[in-house]
N, C-alpha and C positions, 0 to 999 in steps of 0.2 A: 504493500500500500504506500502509496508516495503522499509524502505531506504538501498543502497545496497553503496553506494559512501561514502568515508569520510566527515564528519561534518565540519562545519570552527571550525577554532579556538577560535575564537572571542566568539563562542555560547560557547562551553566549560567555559573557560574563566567566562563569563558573570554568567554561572551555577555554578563553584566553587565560585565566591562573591556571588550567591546566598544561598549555603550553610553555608559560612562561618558568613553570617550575621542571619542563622537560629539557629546556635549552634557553638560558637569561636571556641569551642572545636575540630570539625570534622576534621577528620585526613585525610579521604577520596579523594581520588582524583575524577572528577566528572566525567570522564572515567566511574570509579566503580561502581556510584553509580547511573548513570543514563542509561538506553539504547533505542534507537530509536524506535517505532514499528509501528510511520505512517507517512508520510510525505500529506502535502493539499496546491498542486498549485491552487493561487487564482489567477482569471482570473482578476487582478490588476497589475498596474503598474505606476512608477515614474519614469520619465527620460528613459524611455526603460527598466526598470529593473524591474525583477517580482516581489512578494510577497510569501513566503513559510513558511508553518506553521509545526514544526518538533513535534510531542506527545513524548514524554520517558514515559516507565515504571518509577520510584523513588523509591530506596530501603529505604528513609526516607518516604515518604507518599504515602505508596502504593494504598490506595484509591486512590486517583486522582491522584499521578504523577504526572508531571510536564510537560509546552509549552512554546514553544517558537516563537515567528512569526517572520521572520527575511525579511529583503528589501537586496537582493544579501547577502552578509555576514555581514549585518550592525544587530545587533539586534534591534527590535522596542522595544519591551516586552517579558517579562516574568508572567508564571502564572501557575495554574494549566493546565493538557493538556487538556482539552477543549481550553482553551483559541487558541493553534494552529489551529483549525476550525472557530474563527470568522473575518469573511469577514470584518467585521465592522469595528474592528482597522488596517487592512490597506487598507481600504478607508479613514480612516480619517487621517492616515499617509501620503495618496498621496496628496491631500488636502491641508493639513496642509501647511501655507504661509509661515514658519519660523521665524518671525517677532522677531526680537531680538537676533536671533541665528544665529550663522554662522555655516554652511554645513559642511567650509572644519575640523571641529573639530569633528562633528561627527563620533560615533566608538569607539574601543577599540585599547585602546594603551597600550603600555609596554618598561617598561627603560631597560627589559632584553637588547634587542640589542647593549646599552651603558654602560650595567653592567659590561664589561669581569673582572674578578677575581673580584669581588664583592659578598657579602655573603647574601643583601638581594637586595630585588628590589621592582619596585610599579608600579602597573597598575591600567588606572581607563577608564570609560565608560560611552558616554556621547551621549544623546537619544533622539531624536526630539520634545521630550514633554517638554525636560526640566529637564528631572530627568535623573541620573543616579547613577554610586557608583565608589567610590577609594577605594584602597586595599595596605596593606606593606605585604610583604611576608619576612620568610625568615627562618631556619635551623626547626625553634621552633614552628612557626605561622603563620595564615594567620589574619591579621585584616582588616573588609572589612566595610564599613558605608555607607551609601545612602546619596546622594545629590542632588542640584537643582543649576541650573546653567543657567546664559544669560550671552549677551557680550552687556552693555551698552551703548559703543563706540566702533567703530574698531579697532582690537587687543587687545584688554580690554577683558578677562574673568573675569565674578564674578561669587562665588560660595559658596553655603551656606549648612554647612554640621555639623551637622543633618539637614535634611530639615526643614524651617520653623523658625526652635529654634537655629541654629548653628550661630555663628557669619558669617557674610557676608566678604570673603578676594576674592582681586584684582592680575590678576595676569596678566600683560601683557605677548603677545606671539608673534611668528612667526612661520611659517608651511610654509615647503618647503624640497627640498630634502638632507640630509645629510647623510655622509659615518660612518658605526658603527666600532669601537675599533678592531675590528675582520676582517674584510670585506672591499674589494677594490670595492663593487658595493651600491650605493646611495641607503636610501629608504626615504621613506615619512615619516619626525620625523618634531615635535610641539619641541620649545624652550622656557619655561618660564622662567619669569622673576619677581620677585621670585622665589623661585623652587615650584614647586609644589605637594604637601602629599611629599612624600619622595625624590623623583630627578628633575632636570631642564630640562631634555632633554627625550623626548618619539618617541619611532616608532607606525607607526600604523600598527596593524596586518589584517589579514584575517582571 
């Protein structure tokens, strides 16, 4: 089944820190270097919302290409495109109690909306498993590094990056609706407290 509708963003997104963390180097935007050629509604769901597993071509690893399974525009995982065919991570996605995680952080966020005249910016992406990644962008680079993250306490994020090996920092937050530098209409932005990889303030994308 070929996908005919635009992709979220959030997947894009999630695919350039994927590349950026396979080679710093790639210039590539992930537009270019990935394209769609199956889409796999799984007959799954959380809170009323489906499951969809997108395959790309990959002009880095054209063997296998690259998957994505995403929960509405949320990404679960990434992997080779197999991986968008198995039913199995999002049953255990639906499943999955969240026990240490707060929901409304889930997703991928960006200071773009808080940047105006700003020369670089940071987005990062954070995944029900626990894992995800932060990214600085900006004229010259993209650097993007994986992480693992719970909330200990309420409003408490901890996050340890490199996973595993990375020192463990505390970043109190708030998430709620706030108006961007540009824009007279509210969106749904997280406030930390310390700032967080690059800035204090994120929107969530789609």
């Amino acid at each position: 089944m070929k996908h005919t509708t635009p992709l979220p963003n959030s997947l894009w997104r999630s695919l350039q820190a994927h590349y950026a963390m396979l080679d710093p180097e790639e210039k590539k935007q992930a537009e270019d270097l990935a394209t769609a050629r199956a889409v796999h509604d799984h007959r799954v769901t959380r809170d009323g919302v489906p499951y969809t597993g997108i395959a790309l071509d990959c002009l880095r690893n054209p063997e296998h290409g690259v998957g994505v399974l995403l929960h509405g525009t949320r990404v679960v995982a990434v992997g080779t495109a197999d991986l968008a065919a198995r039913t199995d991570l999002a049953e255990r996605d639906a499943r999955d109690s969240r026990t240490g995680l707060d929901e409304s952080l889930l997703g991928h966020w960006s200071t773009v909306p808080f940047d105006y005249g700003v020369m670089e910016c940071s987005d990062f992406e954070l995944r029900a498993d626990g894992t995800g990644w932060a990214s600085v962008t900006n004229a010259f680079m993209e650097d993007a590094q994986l992480l693992t993250w719970h909330c200990p306490e309420p409003g408490v994020l901890e996050v340890r990056s490199p996973p595993e090996i990375g020192e463990a920092r505390r970043h109190r937050y708030r998430v709620g609706p706030e108006v961007p530098v540009d824009s007279t209409e509210p969106v749904m932005s997280i406030t930390f407290d310390p700032a967080f990889v690059y800035g204090p303030q994120y929107a969530k994308s789609t």
